[in-house]
N, C-alpha and C positions, 0 to 999 in steps of 0.2 A: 504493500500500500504506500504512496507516495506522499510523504511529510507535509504537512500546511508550510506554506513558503510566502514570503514575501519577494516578489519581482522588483528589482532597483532601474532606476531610466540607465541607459547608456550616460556615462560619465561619472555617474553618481555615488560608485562604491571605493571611492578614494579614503572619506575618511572613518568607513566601518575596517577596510584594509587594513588601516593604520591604528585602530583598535578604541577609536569613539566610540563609547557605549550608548550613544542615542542614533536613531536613525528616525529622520524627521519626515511630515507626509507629503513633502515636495520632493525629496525623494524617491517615489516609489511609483510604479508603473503599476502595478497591478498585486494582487493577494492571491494567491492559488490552494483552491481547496477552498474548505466555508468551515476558519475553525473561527472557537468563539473568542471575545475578549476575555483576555487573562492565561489562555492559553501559550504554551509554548509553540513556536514557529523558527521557521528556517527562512535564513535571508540570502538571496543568492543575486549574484549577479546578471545583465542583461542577457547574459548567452546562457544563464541558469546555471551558472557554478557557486557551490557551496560557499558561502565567504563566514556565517555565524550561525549565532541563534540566541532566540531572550526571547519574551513576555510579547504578547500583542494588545494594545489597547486602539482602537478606530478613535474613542473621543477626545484624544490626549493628540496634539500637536507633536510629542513625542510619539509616535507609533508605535517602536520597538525598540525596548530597553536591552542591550545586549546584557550576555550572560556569560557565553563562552565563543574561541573561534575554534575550536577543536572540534573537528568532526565529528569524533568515535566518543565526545564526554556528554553522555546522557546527563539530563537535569532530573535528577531523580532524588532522594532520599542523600544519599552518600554525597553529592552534590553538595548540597547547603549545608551537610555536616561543616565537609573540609572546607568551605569556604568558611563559614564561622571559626573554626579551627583554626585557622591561618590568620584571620583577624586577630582572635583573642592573643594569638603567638608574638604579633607585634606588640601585643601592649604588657607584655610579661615585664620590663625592666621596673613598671608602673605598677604592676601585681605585688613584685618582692618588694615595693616603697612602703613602709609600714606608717609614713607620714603623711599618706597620699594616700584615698581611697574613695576619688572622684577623677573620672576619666571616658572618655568615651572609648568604647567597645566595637562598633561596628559604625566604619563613614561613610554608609551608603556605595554610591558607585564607585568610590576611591579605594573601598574593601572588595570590589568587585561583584557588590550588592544593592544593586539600581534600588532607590526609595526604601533600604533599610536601615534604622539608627538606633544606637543599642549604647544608652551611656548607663555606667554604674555611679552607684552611689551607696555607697557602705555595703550592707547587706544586700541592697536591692536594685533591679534594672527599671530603668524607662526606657521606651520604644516608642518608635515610632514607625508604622505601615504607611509610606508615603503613595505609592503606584498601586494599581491595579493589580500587576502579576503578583506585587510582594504580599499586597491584601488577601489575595484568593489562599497565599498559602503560608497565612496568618498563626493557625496551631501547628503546623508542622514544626514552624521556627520556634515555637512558644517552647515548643516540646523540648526541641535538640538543646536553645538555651537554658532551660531546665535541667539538662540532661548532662551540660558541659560544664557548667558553672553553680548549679546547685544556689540559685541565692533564696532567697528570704521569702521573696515576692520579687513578681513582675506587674508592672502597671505600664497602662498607654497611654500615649500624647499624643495622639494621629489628631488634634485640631488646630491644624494649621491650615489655611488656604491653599497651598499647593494639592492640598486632593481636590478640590472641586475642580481643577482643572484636568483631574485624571476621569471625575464623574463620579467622586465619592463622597463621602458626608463625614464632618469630623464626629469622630469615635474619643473617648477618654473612659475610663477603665480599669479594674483589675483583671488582669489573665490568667495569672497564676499565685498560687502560694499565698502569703498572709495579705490583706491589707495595707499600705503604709501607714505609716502615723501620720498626723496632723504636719509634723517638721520630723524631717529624717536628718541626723545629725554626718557630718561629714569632714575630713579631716584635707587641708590641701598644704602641703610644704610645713605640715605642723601644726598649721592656725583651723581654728574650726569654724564651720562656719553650720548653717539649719535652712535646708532644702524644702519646700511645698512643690512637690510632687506632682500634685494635682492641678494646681494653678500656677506654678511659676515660671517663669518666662522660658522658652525652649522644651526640653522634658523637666525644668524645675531650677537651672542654674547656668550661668556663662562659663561652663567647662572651654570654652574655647581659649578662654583670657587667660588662662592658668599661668602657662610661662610667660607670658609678658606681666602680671601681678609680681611675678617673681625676681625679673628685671627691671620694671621698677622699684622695688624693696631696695636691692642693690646699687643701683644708683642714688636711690636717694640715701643712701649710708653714708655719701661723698658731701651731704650737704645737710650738717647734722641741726635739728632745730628750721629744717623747713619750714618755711609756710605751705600748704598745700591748698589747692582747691580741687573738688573731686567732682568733675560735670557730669551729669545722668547717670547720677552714682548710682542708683538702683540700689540694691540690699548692700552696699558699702564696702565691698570687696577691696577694691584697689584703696579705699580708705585704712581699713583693718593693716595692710600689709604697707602703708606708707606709717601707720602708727608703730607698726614693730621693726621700722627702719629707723627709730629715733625723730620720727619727726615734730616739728610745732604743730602749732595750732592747723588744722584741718580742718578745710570747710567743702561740705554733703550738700550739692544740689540736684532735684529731679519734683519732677511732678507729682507723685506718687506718693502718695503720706506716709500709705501702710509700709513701702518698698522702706522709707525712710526711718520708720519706726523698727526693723529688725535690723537697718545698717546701726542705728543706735546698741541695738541688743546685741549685734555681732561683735562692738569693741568692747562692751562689758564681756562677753562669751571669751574673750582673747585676754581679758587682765589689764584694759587699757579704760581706767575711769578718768576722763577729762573732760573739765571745765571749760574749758575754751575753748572746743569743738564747734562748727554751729553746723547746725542741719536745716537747710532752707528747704521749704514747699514752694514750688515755685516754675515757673518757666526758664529754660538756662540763658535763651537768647536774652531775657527781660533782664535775667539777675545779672548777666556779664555787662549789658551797660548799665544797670545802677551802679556796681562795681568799679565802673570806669570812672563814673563820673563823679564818684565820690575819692579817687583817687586811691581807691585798692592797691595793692600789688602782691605778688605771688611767687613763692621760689622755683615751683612746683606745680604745673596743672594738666589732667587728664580731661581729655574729652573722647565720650565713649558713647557716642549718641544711639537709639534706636534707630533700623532701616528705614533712610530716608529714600531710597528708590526701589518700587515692587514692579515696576514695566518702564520700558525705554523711554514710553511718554512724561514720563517723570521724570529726567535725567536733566537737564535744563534746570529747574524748579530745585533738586537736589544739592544740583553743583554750587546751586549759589548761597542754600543753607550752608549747606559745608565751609564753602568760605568765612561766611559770615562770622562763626561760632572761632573761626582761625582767626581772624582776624581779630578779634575780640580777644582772642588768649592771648595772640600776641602783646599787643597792649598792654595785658594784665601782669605781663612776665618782668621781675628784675633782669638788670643785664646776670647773664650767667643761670639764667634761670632757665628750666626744664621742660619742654609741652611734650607731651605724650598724645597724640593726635589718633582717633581710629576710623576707618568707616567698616562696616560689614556690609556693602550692599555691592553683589556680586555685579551689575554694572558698572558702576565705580571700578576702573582699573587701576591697580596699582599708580602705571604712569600717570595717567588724568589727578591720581589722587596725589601725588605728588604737587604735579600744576598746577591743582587750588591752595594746597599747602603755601607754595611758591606766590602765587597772587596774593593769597591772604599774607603775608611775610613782605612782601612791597606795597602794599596798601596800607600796611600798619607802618613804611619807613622803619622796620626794624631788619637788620642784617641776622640772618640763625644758618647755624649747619647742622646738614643731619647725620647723626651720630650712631643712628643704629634704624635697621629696618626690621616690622613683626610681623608676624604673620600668627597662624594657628600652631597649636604643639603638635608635636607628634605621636600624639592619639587622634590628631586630624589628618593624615597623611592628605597628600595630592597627587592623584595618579598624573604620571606623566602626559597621558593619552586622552586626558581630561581638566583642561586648564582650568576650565569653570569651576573645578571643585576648589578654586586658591577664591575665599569670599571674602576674608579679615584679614583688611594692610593695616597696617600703622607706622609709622614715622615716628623717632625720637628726636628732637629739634631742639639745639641751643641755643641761644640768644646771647648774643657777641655784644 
């Protein structure tokens, strides 16, 4: 019987060749066979030679998420073991960190798991079933991660918008094993921090920030008695770990009251009782010009804003927040002083993210070099073959 296939137009199978894991529906001549969505399929080229295979979705602009290019490698059971298998192997050096028990586990297509995401957190996982094909085979995965890692409980975060783009509905969840609590307690380079699971941002925490938290701590060891400002600090992370770098007085902004109220509880949780912290509720862009204009200044400032670009139409509109919030830091900064800049919004290109950096730094008349470039750790790997998986730049910028 001959395999459900996807037909590619002439020209068109360069970069499944070259091991892109999306194959889009401008690509595609024709479907051969009448399988369903979510099934597996074979993608072959115009003269009909084998080139892959992965998931079928018709309502996803993504058609077919590849999986494998190996002819003879069934997607079967053994399959999504050893790929989970190989995942968790990367993140072993993170496993034996006994200081460290917050990381991500599986990075979707950069694990070679189109719309899989598997971060831990103490005893327990969040997941996230992003696509069609990985949704259909939802307990199997529940199962194997049950099976490889034994944790506590498994709970879902599949309520993100990216599924209604696939044609599915956000899901959240237990799947397996206990319940979470209320706050799952979590250990990152030492310092503790308290996860909501259920509601907090991603599957419950910015696991992506980890080693850049940690690079700032150490920089700021070099400039003891900082001032800091911490912009869309959210639950107070990069604050927590600028406080156990010796720093001064720290100042918490974000909109977010509640976010604001456990960044408070987070430096009590750590052994850091201060006075002269201040935690603003507030707008960042609002709060950096009253700061300006009151003549603030700053040793030390992070900006970690929320995705400010969800589609291309937005990127105009984006760039020029971006600057804005730059330009404002600039200003805020003593000479010698530190900006930690981020965007995660995977249109934003590193290089473009640079040249608002760059705008915002001549528009504010201030000279900075950059001293160090971040990205995600390496519990977020970037396949080669997948550039779109690099989403978090940042820039470390001094001010001369």
């Amino acid at each position: 019987m001959t395999p459900p296939a996807v037909i590619l137009k002439p020209g068109r199978d360069k970069p499944v060749r070259q091991r892109h894991p999306w194959v889009f529906s401008g690509a595609i001549a024709r479907i051969q066979g009448d399988p369903a969505d979510g099934d597996i399929v074979e993608v072959r080229d115009a003269q009909g030679a084998f080139l892959a295979r992965g998931t079928l979705n018709r309502h996803s602009q993504i058609v077919v998420r590849l999986l494998t290019w190996e002819v003879d490698e069934a997607i079967d059971e053994g399959f999504w073991r050893r790929r989970l298998e190989r995942a968790i192997a990367g993140r072993a050096p993170l496993a034996a960190d006994p200081n460290t028990d917050a990381y991500r586990l599986v990075n979707a297509e950069s694990d070679g798991l189109p719309g899989l995401v598997v971060d831990r957190y103490g005893r327990f996982l969040g997941v996230q079933f992003l696509t069609l094909g990985i949704d259909r085979r939802k307990a199997l995965l529940v199962a194997l991660l049950a099976d490889l890692l034994a944790p506590e409980g498994i709970f879902e975060r599949s309520d993100v918008d990216v599924r209604e783009k696939e044609g599915l509905a956000p899901v959240t969840g237990r799947l397996g094993g206990a319940e979470p609590p209320p706050w799952v307690g979590i250990r990152e380079h030492g310092l503790r921090f308290l996860v909501d699971m259920r509601g907090g941002q991603k599957t419950g925490f910015y696991l992506d920030q980890r080693e850049n938290r940690r690079v700032f701590q150490q920089m700021l060891r070099a400039l003891p008695g900082a001032e800091v400002l911490n912009a869309f600090a959210y639950t107070g992370a990069f604050g927590v770990y600028a406080a156990a770098a010796g720093a001064g007085r720290i100042v918490h902004i974000d909109s977010n009251a509640e976010a604001l109220a456990l960044a408070r509880e987070h430096m009590a949780l750590n052994g850091f009782v201060r006075r002269d912290d201040e935690f603003i509720v507030g707008d960042v862009f609002a709060e950096l010009r009253r700061f300006r204009a009151a003549g603030r200044r700053f040793d030390a400032i992070v900006l970690d804003p929320p995705k400010f670009v969800h589609s291309a139409g937005q990127l105009p509109r984006a760039t020029r927040g971006y600057k804005d919030i730059n330009w404002l830091a600039f200003q805020l900064l003593r000479p010698g002083g530190l900006l930690f800049t981020f965007s995660c919004s995977g249109l934003v290109t590193p290089d473009l993210f640079q040249k608002i950096v760059f705008g915002a730094a001549v528009d504010a008349c201030r000279e900075a070099q950059i001293i160090a470039r971040l990205s995600h750790g390496p519990d977020h790997p970037i396949l080669l073959s997948f550039p779109e998986g690099e989403y978090l730049k940042g820039l470390v910028c001094r001010v001369l």
